[in-house]
RONU-39151 format. One line per 4 residues: number of its first residue (from 1); for each residue x, y, z of N, C-alpha, C. Coordinates in steps of 0.2 Angstrom, whole numbers, plus 5000, padded with zeros to 4 digits. Each point is the difference from the previous one (the first is absolute). Example, Ala and Ser with C-alpha at 12.3 -4.5 7.8 and 13.67 -1.06 7.14 Angstrom:
BEGIN
1) 5066:4972:5039:4996:5006:5000:5004:5006:5000  4998:5005:4996:5004:5006:5001:4996:5005:5003
% end
This chain:
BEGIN
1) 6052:5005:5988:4994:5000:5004:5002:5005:5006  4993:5003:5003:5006:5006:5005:4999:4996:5005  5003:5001:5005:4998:4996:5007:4993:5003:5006  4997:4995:5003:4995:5003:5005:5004:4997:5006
5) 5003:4996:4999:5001:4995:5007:5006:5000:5001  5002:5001:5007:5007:4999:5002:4999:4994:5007  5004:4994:4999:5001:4995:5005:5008:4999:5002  5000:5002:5008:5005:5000:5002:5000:4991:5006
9) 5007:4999:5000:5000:4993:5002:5002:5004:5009  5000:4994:5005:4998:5006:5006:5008:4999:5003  5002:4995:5003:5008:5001:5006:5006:4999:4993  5003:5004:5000:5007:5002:4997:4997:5006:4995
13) 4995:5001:4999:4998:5004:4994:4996:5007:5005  4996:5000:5003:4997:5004:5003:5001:5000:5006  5001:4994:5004:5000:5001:5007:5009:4996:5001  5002:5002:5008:5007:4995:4999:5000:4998:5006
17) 4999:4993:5001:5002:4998:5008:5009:5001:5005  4998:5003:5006:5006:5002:5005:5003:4992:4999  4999:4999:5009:5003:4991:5000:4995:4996:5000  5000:4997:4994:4993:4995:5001:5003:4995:5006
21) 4993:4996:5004:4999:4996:5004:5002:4992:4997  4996:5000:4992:5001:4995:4995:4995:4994:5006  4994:5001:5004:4997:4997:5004:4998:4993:4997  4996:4998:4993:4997:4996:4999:5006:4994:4997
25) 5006:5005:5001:5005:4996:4998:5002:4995:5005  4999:5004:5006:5004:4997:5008:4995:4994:5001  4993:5001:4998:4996:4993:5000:5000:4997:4997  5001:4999:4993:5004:4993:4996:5004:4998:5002
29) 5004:5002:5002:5009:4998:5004:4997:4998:5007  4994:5001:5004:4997:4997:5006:4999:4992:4997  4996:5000:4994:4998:4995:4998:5006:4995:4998  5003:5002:4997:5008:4996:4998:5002:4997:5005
33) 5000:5004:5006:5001:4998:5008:4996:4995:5001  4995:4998:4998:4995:4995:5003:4996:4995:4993  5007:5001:4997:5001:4993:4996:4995:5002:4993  4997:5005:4998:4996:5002:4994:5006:5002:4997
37) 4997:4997:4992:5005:5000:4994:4998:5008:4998  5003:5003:4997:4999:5007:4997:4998:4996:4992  4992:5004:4999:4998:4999:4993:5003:5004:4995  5000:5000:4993:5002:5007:4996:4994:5004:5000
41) 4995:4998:4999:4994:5005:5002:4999:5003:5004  5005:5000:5008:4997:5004:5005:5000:5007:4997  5006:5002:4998:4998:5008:5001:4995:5003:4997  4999:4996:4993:4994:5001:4996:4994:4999:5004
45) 4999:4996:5004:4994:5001:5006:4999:5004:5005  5005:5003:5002:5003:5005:5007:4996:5006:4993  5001:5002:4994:5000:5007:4997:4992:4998:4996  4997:4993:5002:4995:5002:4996:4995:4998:5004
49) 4999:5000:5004:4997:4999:5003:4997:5004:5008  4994:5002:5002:4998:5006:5005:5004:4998:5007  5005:4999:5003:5002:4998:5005:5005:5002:5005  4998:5002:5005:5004:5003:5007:5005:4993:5003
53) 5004:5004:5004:5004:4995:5001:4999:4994:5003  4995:5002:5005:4996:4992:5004:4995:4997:4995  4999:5003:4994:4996:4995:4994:5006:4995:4997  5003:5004:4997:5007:4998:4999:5002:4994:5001
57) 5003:5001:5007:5001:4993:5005:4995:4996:5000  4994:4999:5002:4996:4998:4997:5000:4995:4994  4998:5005:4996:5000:4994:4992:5007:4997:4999  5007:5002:5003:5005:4996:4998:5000:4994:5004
61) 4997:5000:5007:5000:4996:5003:5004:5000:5006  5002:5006:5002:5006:5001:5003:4999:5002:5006  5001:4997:5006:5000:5002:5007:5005:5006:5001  4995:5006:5003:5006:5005:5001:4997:5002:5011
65) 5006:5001:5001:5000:5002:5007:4995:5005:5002  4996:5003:5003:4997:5004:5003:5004:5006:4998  5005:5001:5005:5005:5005:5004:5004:5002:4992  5000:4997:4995:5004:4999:4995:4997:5005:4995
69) 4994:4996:4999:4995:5003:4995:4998:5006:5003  5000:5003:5005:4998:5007:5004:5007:5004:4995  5005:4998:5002:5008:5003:4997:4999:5001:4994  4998:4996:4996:5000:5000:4993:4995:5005:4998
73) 4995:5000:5004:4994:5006:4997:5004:5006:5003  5001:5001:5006:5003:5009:5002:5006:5001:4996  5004:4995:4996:5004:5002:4996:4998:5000:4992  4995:4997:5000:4996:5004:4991:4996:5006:5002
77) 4997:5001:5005:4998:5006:5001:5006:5006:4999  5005:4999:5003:5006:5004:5002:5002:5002:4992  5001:4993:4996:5001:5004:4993:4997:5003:4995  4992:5000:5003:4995:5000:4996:5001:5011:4999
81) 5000:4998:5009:5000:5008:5001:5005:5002:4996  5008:4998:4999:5006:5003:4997:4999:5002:4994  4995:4997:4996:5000:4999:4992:5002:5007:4999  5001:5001:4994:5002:5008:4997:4997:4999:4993
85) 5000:5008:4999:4998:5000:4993:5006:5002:4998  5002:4998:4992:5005:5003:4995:4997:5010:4999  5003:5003:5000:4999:5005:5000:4998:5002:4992  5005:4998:4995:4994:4997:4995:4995:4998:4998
89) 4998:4995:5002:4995:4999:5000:4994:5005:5003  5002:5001:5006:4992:5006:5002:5001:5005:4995  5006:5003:4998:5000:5007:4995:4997:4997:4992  5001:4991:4997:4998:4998:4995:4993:4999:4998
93) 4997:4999:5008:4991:4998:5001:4998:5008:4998  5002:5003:5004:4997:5009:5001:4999:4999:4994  5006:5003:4994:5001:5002:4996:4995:4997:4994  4998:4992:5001:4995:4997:4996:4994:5001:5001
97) 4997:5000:5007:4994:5002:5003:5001:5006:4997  5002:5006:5003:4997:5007:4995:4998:5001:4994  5004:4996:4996:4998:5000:4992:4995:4994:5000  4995:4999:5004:4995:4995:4999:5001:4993:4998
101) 5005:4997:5000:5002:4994:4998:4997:4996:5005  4997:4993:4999:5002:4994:5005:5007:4999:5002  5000:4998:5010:5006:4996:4999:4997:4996:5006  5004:4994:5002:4997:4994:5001:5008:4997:5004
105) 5000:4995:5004:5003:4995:5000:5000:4995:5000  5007:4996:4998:4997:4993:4999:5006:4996:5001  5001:4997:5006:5004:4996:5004:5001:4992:5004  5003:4997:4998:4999:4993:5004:5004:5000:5007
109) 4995:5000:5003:5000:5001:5009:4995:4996:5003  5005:5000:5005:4994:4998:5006:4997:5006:5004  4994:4995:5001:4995:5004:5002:5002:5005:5006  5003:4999:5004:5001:5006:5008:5004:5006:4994
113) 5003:5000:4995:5005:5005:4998:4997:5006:4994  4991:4997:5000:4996:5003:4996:4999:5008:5003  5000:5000:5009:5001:5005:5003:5003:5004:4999  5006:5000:5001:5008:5004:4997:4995:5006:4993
117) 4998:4996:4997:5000:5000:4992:4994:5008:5003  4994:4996:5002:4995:5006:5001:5001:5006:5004  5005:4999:5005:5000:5006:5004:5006:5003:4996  5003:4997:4995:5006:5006:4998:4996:5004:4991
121) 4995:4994:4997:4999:5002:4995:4989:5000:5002  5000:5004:5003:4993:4999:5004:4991:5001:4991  5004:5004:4997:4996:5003:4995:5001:4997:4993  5001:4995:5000:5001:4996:4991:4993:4997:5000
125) 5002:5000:4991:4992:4998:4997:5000:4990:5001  5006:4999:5003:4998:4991:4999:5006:4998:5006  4997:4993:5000:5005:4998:5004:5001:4992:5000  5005:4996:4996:4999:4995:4996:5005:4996:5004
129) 4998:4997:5006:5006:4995:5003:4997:4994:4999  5005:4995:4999:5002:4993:5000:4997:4994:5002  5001:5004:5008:4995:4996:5007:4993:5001:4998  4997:5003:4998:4992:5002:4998:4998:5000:4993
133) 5006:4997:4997:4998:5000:4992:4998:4992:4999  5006:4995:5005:5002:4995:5000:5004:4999:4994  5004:5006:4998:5006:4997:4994:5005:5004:5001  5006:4999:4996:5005:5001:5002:5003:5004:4994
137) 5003:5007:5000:5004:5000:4992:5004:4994:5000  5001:4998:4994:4998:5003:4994:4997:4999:4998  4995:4998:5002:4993:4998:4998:4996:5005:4996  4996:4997:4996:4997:5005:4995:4993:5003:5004
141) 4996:4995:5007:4996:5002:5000:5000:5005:5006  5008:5001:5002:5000:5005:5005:4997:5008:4996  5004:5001:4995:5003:5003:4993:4991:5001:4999  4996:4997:4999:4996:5001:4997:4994:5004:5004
145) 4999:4998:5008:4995:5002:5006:5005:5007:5001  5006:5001:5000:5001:5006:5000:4997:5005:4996  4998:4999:4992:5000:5005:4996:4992:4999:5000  4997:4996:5001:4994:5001:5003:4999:5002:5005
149) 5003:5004:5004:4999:5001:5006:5000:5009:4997  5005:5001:4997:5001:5008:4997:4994:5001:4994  4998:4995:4998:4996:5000:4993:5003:5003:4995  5005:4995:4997:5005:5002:4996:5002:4995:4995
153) 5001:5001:4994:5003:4995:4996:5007:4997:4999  5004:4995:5001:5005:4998:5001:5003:5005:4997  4999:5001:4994:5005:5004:4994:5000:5006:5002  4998:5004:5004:5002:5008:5003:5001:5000:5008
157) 5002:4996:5002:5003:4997:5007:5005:5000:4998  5005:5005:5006:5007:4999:5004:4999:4995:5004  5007:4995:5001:5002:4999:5006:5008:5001:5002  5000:5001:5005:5009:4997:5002:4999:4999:5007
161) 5006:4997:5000:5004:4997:5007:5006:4998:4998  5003:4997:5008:5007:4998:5000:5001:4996:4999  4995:4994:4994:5001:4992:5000:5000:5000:4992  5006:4998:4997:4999:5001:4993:4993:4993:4998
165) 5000:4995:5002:4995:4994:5000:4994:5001:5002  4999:5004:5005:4992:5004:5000:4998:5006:5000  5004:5004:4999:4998:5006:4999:4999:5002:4993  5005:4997:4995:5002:5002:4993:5001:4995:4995
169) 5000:4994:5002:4997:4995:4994:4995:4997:5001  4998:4999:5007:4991:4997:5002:4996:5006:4995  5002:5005:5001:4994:5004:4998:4999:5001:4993  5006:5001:4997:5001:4999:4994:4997:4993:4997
173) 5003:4996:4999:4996:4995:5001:4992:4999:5000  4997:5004:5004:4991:5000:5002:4999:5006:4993  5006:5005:4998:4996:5005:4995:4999:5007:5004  5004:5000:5005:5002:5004:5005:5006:5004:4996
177) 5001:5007:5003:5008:5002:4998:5004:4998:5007  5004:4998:5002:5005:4997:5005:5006:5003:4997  5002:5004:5009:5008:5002:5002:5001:4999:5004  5009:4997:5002:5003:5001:5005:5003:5004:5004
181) 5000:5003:5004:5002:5003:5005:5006:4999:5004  5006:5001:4997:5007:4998:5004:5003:5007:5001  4999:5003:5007:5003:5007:5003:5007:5001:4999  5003:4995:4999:5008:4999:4998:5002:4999:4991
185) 4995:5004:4998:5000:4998:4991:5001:4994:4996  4997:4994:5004:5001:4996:4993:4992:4999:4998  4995:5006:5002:4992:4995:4996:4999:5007:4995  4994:4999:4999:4998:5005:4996:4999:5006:5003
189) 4998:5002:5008:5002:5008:5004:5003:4995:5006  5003:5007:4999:5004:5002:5008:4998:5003:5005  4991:5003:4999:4997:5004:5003:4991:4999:4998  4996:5000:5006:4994:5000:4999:4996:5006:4996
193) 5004:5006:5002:4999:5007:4998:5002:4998:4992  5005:4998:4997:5001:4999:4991:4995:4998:5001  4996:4995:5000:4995:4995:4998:4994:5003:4997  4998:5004:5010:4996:5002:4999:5000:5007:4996
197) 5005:5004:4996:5001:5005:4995:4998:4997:4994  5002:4994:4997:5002:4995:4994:4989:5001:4996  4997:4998:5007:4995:4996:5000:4996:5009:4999  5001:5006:5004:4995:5005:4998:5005:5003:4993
201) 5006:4998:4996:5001:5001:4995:4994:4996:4994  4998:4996:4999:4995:4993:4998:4993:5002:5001  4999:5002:5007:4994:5001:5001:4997:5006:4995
% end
């Protein structure tokens, strides 16, 4: 089947954080400090859900300091600004957009990191995060608002990313084609640019 749609996953694949801050991390460990048990579903709450870091703290229940929580935002700002694009990737978008393909992202993140994503990748046909989907790969129904989002049937849908677990067997899985992305050679490319050659060979 040829391909219409290319879904690219967004931080290690398209875009690559400098020094993360790891901020919503520093308020769990607040929390810890003030006797809250760490749940296993936080993180899946942190990425599925719309919320800034004083919402955050908030629904976890966590007292953060004024002075503290000021530091905490001017340093996710700081990294937000750092974000970088793989140079691959902008040369692998280009090259799909010209030949008229969809292409899309689809990413489990928290909602402040969504920015990052539009100011480097400002012109894509979709944009399928986590925190707005309220799901998480590997979930099928992320998988699925994505290709509804390009208007496209699982079966002529690319994906990759650098998560063999949800970039390349969630999708598979849902009826998707899924690859992994390992720049160091152990996935199926080593480069956004192959991929995006592979898929106008198809098209």
């Amino acid at each position: 089947m040829p391909v219409s749609a290319a879904i690219f996953d967004a931080f290690g694949t398209l875009v690559k954080i400098g020094v993360g801050t790891n901020p919503y991390r520093k308020i769990l460990k607040i929390g810890i400090e003030q006797g809250r048990r760490p749940k296993a579903t936080d993180a899946e709450d942190l990425l599925s859900m719309p919320m800034d870091l004083r919402q955050a703290a908030d629904y976890f229940g966590i007292s953060v300091e004024t002075d503290f929580m000021n530091r905490l935002e001017d340093g996710l700002r700081e990294e937000l600004a750092a974000i970088q694009a793989y140079p691959d990737g902008i040369a692998a978008v280009a090259t799909l957009q010209a030949a008229g393909l969809k292409v899309a992202v689809c990413s489990n993140l928290a909602q402040p990191y969504a920015s990052a994503i539009e100011r480097l990748y400002p012109n894509l046909d979709g944009y399928a995060y986590s925190f707005a989907i309220r799901a998480i790969k590997p979930s099928f129904k992320i998988y699925q608002h994505v290709t509804q989002l390009v208007g496209t049937s699982p079966g002529e849908t690319w994906m990759i990313g650098d998560s063999q677990r949800c970039d390349c067997d969630g999708p598979l899985g849902f009826g998707m084609h899924g690859f992994y992305l390992d720049r160091k050679g152990g996935g199926s490319y080593t480069t956004l640019q192959a991929f995006a050659e592979d898929i106008l060979r198809k098209s």
